[in-house]
MARBA-3410 file (N, C-alpha, C, O; in Angstrom, 1 decimal):
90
88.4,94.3,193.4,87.0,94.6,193.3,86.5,93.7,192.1,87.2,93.6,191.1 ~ 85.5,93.1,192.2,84.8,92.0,191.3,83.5,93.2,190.4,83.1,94.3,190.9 ~ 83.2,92.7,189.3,82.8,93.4,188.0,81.8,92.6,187.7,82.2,91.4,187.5 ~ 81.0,92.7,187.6,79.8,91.9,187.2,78.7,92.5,186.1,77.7,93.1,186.6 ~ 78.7,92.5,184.7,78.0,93.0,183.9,76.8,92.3,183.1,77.1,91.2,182.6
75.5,92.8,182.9,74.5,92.4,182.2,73.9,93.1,181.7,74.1,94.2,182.2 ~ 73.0,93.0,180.6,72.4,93.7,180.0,70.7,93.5,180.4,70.2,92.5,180.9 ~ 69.9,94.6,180.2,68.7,94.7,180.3,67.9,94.0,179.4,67.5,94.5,178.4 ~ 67.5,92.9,179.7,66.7,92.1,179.1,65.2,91.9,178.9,64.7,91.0,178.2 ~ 64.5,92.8,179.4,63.2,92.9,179.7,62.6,93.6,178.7,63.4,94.4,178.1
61.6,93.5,178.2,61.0,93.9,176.6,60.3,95.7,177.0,59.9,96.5,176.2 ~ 60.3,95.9,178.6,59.8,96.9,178.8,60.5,97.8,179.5,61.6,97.3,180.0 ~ 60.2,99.1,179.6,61.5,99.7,180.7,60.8,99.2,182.5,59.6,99.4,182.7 ~ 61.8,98.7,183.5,61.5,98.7,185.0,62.3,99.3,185.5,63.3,99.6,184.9 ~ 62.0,99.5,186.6,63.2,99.8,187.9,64.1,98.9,188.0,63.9,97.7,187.8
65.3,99.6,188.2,66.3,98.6,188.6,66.6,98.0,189.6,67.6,97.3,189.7 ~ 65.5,98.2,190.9,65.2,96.8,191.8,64.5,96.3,191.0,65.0,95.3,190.6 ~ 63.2,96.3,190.5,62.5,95.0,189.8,63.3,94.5,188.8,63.3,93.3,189.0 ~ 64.0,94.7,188.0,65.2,93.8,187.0,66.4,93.1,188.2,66.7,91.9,188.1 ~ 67.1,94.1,189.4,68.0,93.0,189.8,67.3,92.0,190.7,67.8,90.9,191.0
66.3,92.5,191.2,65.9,91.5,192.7,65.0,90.2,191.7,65.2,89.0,191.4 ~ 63.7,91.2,191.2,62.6,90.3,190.1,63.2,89.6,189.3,62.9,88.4,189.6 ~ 64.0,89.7,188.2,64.8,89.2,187.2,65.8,88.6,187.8,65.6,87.4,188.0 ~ 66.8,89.0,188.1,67.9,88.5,188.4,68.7,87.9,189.8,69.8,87.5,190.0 ~ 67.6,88.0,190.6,67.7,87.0,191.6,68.4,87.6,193.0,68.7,87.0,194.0
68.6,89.2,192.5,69.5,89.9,193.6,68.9,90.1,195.0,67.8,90.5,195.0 ~ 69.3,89.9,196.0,68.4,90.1,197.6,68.6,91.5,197.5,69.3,92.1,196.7 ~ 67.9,91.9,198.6,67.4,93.3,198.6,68.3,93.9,200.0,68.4,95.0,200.5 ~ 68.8,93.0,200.1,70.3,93.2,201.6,71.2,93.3,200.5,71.9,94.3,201.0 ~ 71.8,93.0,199.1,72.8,93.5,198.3,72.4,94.4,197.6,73.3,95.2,197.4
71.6,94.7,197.2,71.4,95.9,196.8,71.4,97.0,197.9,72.0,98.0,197.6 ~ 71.0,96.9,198.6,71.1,98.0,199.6,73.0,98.5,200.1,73.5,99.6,200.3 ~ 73.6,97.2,200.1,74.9,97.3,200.4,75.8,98.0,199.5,76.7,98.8,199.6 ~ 75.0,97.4,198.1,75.5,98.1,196.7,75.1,99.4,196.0,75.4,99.6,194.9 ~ 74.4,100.1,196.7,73.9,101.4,196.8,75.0,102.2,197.7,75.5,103.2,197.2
75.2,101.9,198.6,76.5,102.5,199.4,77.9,102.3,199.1,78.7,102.6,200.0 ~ 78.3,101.8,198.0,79.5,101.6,197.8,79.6,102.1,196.5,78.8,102.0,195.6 ~ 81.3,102.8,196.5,81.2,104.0,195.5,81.1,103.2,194.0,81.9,102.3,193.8 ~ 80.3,103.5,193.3,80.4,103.2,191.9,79.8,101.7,192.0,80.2,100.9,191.2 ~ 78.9,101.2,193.0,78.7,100.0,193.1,77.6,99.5,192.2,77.5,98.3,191.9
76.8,100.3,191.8,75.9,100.3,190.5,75.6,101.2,189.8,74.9,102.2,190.0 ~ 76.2,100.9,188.6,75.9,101.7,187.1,75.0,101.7,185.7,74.8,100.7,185.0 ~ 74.6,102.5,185.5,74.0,102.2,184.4,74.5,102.7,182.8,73.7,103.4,182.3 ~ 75.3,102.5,182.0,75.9,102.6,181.0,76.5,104.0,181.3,76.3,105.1,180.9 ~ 77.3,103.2,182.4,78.5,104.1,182.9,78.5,105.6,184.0,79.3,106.3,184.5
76.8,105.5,184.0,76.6,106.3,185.0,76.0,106.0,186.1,75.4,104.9,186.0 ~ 75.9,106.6,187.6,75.4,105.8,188.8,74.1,105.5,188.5,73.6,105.8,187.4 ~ 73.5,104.8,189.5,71.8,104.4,189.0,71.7,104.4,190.4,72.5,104.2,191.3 ~ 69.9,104.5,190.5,69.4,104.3,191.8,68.4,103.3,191.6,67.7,103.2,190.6 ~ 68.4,102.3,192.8,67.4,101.6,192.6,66.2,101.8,192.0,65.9,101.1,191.0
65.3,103.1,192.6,64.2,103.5,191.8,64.3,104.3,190.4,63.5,105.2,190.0 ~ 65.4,104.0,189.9,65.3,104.7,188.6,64.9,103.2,187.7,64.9,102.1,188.0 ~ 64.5,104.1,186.3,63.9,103.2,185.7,65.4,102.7,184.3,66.1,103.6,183.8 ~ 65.4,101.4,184.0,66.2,101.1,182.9,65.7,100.6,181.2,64.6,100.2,180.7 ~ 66.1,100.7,181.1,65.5,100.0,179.5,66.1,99.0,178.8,67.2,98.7,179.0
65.4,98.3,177.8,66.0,97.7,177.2,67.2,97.7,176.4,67.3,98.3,175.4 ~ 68.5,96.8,176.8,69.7,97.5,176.1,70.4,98.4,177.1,71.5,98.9,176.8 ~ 70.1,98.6,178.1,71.3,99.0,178.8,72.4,98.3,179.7,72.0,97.1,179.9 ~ 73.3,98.5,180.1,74.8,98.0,180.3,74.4,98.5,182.2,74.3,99.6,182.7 ~ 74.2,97.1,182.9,74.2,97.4,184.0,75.5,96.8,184.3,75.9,95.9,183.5
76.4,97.2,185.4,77.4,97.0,186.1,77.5,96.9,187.9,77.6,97.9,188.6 ~ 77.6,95.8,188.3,77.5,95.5,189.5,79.0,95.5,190.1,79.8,94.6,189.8 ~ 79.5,96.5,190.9,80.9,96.4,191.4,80.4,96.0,193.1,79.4,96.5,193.6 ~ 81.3,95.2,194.0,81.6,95.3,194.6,82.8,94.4,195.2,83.2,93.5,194.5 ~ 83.5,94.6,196.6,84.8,94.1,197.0,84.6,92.9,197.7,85.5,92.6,198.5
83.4,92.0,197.8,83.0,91.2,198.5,82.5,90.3,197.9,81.3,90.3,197.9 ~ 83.2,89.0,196.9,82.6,88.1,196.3,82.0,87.3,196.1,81.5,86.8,195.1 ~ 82.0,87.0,197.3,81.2,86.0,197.7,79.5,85.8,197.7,78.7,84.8,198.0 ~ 79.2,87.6,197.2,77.8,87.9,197.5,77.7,88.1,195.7,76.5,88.4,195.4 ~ 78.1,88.0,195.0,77.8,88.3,193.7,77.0,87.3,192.8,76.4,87.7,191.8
77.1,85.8,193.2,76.8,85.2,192.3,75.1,84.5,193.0,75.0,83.8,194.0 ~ 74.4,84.9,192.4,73.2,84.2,192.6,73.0,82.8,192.8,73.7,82.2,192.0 ~ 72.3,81.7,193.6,72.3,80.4,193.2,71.1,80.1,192.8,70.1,79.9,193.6 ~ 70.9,80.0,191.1,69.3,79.5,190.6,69.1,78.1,191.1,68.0,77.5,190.9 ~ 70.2,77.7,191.6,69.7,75.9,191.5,69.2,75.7,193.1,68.7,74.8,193.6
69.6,76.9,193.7,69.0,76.9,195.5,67.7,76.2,195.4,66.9,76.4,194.5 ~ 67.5,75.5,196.2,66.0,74.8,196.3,65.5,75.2,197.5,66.1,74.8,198.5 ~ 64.4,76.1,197.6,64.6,76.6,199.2,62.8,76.7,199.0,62.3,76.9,197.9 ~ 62.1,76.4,200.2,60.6,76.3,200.7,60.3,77.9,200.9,61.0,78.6,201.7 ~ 59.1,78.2,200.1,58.8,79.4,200.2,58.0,79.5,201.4,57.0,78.8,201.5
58.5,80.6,202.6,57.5,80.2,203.8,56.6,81.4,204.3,55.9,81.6,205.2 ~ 56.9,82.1,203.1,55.9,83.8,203.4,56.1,84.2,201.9,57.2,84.0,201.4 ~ 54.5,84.9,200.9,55.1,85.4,200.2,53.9,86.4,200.3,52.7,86.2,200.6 ~ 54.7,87.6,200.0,53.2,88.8,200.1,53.2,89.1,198.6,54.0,88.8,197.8 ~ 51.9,89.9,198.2,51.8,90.1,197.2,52.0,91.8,196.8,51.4,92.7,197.3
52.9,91.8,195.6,53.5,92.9,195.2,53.1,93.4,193.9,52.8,92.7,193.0 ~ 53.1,94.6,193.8,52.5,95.6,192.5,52.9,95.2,191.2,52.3,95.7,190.3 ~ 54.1,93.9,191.0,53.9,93.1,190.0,53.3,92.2,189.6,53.3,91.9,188.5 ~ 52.4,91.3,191.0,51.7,90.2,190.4,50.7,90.3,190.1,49.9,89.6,189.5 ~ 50.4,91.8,190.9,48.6,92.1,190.6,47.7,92.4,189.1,46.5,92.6,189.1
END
């Protein structure tokens, strides 16, 4: 099983879909996968749910057995072909 740890970076408290999807680049098909798998997201050692909220300074931990889905690509260059507008940009 692969381990993936970060800290909450955000100067405010969010949800921890808006920190992994918003911030950190996670699709919302891994997160969903990583919700069903035991211990597959924690929050300073305890389970977390997507709509809970995190704060600054806490110890997120991303587990899962499939590695290939773990690593984000920032340098992806990909044509935005739909974007709707969500309760963060408003």
């Amino acid at each position: 099983m692969k381990e993936m740890k970060m800290t909450v970076d955000s100067s405010v408290p969010v949800t921890l879909q808006s920190f992994l999807h918003g911030r950190k680049g996670f699709s919302k098909r891994l997160l969903t996968r990583l919700k069903r798998t035991d211990m597959g997201i924690t929050r300073n050692g305890s389970i977390v749910r997507s709509i809970d909220i995190v704060y600054p300074g806490d110890e997120i931990v991303i587990r899962t057995e499939d590695t290939s889905l773990l690593e984000p690509n920032h340098d992806l260059k990909a044509a935005v072909i739909f974007e709707n507008r969500s309760a963060e940009h408003t």
